[in-house]
C-alpha positions in Angstrom: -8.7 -36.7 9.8 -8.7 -33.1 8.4 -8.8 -30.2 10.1 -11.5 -27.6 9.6 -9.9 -24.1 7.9 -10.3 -21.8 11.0 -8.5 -18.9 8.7 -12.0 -18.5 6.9 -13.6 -18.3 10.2 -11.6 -16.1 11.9 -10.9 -14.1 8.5 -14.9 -13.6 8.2 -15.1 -11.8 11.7 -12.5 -9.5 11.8 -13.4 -5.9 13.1 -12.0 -3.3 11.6 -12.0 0.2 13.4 -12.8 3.3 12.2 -9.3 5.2 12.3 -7.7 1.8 10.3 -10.6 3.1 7.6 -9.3 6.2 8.0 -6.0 5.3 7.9 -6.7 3.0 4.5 -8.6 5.9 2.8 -5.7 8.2 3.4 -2.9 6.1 2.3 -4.9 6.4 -1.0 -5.8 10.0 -0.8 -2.0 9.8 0.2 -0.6 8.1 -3.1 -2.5 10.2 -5.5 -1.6 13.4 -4.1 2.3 11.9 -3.6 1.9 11.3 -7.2 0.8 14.5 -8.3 3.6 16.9 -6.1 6.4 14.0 -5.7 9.0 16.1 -8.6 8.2 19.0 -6.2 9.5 17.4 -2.9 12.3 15.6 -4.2 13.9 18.6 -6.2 15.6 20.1 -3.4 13.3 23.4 -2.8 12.3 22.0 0.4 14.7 21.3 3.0 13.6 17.9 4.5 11.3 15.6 1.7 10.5 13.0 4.4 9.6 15.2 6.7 7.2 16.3 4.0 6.1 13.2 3.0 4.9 12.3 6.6 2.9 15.5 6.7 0.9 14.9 4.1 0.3 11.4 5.2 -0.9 13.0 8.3 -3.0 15.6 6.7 -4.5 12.8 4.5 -5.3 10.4 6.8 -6.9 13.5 9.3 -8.9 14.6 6.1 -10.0 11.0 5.0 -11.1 10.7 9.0 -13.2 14.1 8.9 -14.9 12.7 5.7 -15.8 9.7 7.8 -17.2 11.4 10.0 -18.8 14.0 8.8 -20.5 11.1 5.9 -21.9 9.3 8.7 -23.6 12.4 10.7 -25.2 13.7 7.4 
């Protein structure tokens, strides 16, 4: 007897909320702009580079959600 692939039902209804979307779109605004400054953090001008690197996460993830936003109201 075989048993019907629930995965591929359940897989076609998942919700997704909007601050996961916002939280996908900045981990990528997040890993360009990483890219772009990373020699910068990890030099040893500034005092913690983690610290750092979680700020811009932040700031990437609020900007990404204001985009969002502001996409769907215009």
């Amino acid at each position: 007897m075989a048993i019907p692939m629930t995965e591929l039902v359940l897989g076609s209804s998942l919700y997704f909320p909007p601050f996961f979307k916002a939280l996908l779109l900045g981990f990528f605004f997040w890993l360009l702009l990483h890219a772009l400054v990373r020699d910068w953090i990890y030099s040893g001008d500034i005092w913690h580079p983690t610290l750092l690197d979680l700020s811009l996460f932040i700031l990437c993830v609020t900007a990404s959600q204001w985009l969002l936003i502001h996409r769907v109201t215009s």
